[in-house]
N, C-alpha and C positions, 0 to 999 in steps of 0.2 A: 111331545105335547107342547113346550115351552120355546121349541127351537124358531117358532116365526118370530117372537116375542125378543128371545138374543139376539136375531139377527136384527130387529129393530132396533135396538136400543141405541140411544143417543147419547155421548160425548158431550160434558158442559165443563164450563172453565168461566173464572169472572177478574176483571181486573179488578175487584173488587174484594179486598180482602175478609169483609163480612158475611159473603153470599154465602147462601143456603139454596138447594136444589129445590125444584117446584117436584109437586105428583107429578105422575106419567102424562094424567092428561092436559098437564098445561105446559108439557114440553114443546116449545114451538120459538121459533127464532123474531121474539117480542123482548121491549125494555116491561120490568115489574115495577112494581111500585117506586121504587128508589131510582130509576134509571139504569138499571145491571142490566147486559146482553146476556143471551145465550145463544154461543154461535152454533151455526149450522157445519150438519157432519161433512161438509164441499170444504170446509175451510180444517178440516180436523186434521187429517196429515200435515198442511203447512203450521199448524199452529203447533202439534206433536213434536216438529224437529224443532220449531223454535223454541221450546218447554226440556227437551232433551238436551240441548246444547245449552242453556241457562242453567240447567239441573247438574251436569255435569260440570261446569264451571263453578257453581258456588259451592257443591261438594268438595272441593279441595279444602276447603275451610274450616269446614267442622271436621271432616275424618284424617285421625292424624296416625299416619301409618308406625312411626316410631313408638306410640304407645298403643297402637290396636286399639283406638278409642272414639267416643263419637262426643261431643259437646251437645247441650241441652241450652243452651244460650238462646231463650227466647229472640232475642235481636236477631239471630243468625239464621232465622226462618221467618221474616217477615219479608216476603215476597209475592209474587200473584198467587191467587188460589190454585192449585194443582190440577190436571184433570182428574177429573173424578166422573166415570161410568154412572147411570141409572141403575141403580141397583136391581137387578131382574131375579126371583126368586124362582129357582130349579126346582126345588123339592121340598119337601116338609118330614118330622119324624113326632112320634110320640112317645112320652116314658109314661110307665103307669103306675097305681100306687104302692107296687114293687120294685121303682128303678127300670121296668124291662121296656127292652124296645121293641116298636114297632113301625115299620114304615109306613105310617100314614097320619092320617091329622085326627084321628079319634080326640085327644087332647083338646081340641080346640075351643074357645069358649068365646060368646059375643057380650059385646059391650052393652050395656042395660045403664042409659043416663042418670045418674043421682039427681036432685033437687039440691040447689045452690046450697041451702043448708041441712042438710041432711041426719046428723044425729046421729054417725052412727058409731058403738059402742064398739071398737077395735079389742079390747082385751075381754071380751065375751067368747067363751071355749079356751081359752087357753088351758089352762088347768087340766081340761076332761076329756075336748074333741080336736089333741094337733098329734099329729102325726111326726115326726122330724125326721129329715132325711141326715142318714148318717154322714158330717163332714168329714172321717175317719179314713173314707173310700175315694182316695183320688181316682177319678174317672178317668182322668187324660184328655187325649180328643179321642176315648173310644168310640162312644156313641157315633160321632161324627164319619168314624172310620166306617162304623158299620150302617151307615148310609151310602157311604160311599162304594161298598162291595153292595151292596143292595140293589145300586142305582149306575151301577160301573159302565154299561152302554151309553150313557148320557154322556160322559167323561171321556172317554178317551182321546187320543191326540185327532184333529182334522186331519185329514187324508193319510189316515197310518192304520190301516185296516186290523191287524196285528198286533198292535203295539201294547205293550201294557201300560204305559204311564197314561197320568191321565192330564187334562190341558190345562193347568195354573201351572202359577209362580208357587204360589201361599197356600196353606190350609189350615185354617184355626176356628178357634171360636171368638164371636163377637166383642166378648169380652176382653180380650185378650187386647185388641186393636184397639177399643176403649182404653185403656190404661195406655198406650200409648198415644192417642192423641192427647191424653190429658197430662202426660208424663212432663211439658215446659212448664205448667204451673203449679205442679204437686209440690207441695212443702213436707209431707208428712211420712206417707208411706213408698218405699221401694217397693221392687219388684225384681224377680230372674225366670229368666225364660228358657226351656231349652229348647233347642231348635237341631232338625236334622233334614239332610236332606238324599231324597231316595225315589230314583226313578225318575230328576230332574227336578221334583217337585218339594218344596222346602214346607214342614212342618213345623209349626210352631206352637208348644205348651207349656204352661205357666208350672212354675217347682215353686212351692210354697218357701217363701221367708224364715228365718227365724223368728224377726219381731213378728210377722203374722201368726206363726205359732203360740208364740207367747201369746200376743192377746185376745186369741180364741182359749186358750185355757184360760185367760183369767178375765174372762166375760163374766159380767155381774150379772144374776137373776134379774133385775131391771133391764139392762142391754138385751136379753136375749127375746124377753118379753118386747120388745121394741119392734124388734127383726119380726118377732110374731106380727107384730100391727100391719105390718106394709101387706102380709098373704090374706091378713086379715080383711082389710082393705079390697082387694081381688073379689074378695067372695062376697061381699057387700054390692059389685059390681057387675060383678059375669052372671049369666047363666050359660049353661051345658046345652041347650038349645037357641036356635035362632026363635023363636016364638016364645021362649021361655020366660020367667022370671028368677033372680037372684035367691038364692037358699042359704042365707047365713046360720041357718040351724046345724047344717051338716059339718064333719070334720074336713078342717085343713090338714091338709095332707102334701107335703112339700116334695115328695118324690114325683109327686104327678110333674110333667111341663107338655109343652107343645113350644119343638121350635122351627123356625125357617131356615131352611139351606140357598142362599143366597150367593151369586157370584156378580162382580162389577171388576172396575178397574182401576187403580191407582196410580196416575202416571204411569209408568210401562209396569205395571207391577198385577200381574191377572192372580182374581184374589176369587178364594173359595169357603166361605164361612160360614156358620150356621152360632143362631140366638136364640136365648128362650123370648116368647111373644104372648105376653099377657093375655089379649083378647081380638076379635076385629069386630068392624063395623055388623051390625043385624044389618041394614040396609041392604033389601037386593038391589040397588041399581049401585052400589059401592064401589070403587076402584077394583082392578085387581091388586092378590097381593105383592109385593107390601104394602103397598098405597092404603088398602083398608085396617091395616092393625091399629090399634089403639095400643099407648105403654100407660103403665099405671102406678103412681109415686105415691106414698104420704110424706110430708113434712110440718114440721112444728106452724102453728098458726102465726100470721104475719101481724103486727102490733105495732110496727113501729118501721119511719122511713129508712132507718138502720139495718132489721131482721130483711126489710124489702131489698135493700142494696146486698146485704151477705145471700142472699136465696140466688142473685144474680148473679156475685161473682164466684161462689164456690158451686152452689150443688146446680146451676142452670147449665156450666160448663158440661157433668157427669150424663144429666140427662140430654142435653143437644147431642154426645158426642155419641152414646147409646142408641139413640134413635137415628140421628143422620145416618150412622155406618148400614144400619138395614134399607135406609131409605122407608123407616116407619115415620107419619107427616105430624102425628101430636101425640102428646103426652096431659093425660089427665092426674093432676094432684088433688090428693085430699087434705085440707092444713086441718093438724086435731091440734086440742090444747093440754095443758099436761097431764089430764086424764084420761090420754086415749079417746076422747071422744071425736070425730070428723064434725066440724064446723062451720068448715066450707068447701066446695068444690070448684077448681079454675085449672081453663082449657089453656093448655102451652104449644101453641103448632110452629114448629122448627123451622120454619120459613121464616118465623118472625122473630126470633129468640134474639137474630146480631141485631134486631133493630131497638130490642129491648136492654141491650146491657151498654149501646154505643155509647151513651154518656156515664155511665161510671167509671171513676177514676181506676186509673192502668189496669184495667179490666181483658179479661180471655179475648185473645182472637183466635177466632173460626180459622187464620189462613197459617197461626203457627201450629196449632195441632195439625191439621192436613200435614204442610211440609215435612213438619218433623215427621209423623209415621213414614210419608216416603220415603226419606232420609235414612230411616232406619229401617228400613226395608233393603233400601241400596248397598247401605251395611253389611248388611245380613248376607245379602248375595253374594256380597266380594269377599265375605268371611268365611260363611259354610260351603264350601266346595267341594269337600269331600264327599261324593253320594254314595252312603256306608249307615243302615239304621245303627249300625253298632256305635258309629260317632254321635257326638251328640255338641253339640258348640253353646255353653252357659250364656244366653248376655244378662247380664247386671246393673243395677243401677241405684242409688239410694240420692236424695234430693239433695240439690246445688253439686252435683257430680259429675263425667262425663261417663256415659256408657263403657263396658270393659266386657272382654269375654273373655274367656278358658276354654280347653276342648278338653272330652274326657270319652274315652274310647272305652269299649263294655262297663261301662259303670251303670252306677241308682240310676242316675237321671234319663238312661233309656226310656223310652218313652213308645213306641212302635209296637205293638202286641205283636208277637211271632205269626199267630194266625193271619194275622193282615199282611207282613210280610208276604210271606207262604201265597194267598189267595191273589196279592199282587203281582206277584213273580210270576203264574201261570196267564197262559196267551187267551184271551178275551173268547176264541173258539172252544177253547177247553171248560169255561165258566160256565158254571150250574147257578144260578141267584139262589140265597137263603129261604 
């Protein structure tokens, strides 16, 4: 269904260390606003080898093989912007409000516009009508797996009739690659990933921190109430119907999602992802997706030209890098004040976001998160070599650090469910779908 759509997609890259990609339908070999190109796919080979051989060269820099390490030295990824694919969405999945899956977009919900001030009471149902998904249950990339044995004819290798692997580099969640692009400016929190690779195709899932343990246990009644606001928020916005209207009466219920399975490309890196996706456009004449999703934030209400500049350089980074990786084009915030109430509503479309933080001081750039995730992606490939679910290769990293990993062979950190093993091992003629 999707395959005229991947073989369409376009190749962009900008000398321009700020650029953000247009929707699909304004991909077209024009200067935007700013004067940024976007070259045509005639010039993409020659530009690729010029981009590999660059890429190859500055990595000797940062990866220093005496310590198995990667450096996070903003300076050292300030380069041209990367290629980075049109992000073209394969597939979709739904959980419902038992965690269960099912392959299709039941989940989905559309965007229903607030009024600029709208009023609306975020810590109403908490107490009576939430739901909470137990954080107890690390998921993994299960779900994701079980899209992918779902959807396994879509995957497989080009011209390998037989073959069981399927055609990326990567397979992860969206999130995962968020916390990497954002990992040159994090001050606060680490992260360890484990990573395996099997059937050619490298896996990548997050292993929870200690300090992230700790401060989920020692979240305060206020904090949690918090996290409450943002689902809160959602239900103020979506309705279950395209013709519908929003029912903030009913419970939140945080086991529900609806996400997109999405594949693009990262400099030579064919990446296979899937995100949860708040909402999309009601409009039928809407892009496809991703181009019609909507994301949806609260944040504390802006007061002062201070709170305006911190919104810029901490949490604008979080949601540009969130939304860029699906190639979703804006992000609606609601700012409450400190009672939970929504105040105001404003549109953030990620096209514009490097134009909005270029004069604040030593502020995120869009082209060192890029580099860096590729970077650490190249990492990854010259490290995990073993193709063995049993291996598992830790990488690590806590702020002002360079990257480290360990291997740890049948240990916790396995991460591959046996059944997916098992269901991947047998040859594509053999395969019943679920």
């Amino acid at each position: 269904m999707h395959s005229k759509a991947v073989m369409n997609q376009r190749s962009y890259r900008s000398q321009n260390p700020n650029s953000s990609y247009k929707r699909p339908s304004e991909y077209r070999p024009e200067q935007n606003d700013d004067g940024r190109s976007y070259r045509e796919a005639k010039h993409r080979k020659q530009d690729d080898h010029h981009h590999y051989q660059s890429q190859s060269r500055s990595f000797a820099g940062k990866y220093t093989p005496s310590s198995g390490s990667l450096s996070t030295r903003r300076e050292l990824y300030e380069k041209d912007f990367p290629l980075y694919k049109q992000p073209v969405e394969i597939g979709c999945f739904s959980l419902d409000c038992n965690r269960r899956f099912f392959n299709d977009g039941r989940q989905m919900r559309y965007y229903v516009e607030p009024d600029r001030n709208p009023n609306f009471n975020l810590r109403d149902g908490y107490k009576d009508r939430f739901t909470k998904r137990d954080e107890s249950q690390k998921e993994k990339l299960d779900h994701i797996l079980r899209w992918i044995v779902s959807n396994r004819s879509k995957l497989n290798s080009k011209g390998v009739a037989a073959s069981s692997a399927i055609d990326f580099d990567f397979v992860t969640w969206r999130g995962h690659l968020t916390k990497l692009l954002c990992t040159p400016y994090e001050m606060r929190e680490g992260w360890m990933l484990a990573v395996t690779r099997f059937q050619g195709t490298i896996y990548i899932s997050e292993v929870e921190t200690e300090a992230a343990r700790r401060d989920c246990e020692n979240r305060t009644e206020k904090h949690e109430e918090m996290m409450y606001w943002g689902y809160k928020f959602e239900q103020y916005a979506c309705s279950d119907d395209v013709d519908g209207s929003p029912d903030p009466s009913g419970v939140v219920n945080t086991n529900e999602a609806f996400c997109t399975v999405v594949q693009t490309r990262l400099a030579d890196h064919r990446l296979l992802f899937s995100g949860e996706v708040d909402c999309r456009d009601k409009d039928p004449n809407a892009p496809a997706p991703p181009a019609c999703y909507v994301e949806l934030k609260t944040s504390a209400e802006i007061c002062t030209p201070k709170q305006r500049s911190n919104l810029h350089r901490f949490k604008l980074l979080k949601w540009w890098a969130q939304s860029f990786l699906p190639g979703v084009p804006r992000v609606v915030a609601g700012f409450r004040d400190h009672d939970g109430v929504v105040v105001a509503v404003e549109t953030f479309h990620i096209s514009k976001i490097s134009q909005l933080i270029k004069n604040e001081y030593n502020c995120w750039k869009p082209t060192v998160c890029m580099n860096f995730c590729s970077d650490f992606l190249s990492f990854v490939k010259r490290v995990a070599t073993e193709d063995n679910p049993c291996v598992v290769y830790l990488f690590s990293w806590e702020p002002r650090r360079d990257v480290t990993y360990s291997i740890h062979r049948d240990s916790e950190f396995s991460f591959l469910p046996h059944w997916y093993v098992e269901e991947m091992t047998r040859r594509p003629d053999s395969h019943t779908q679920p």
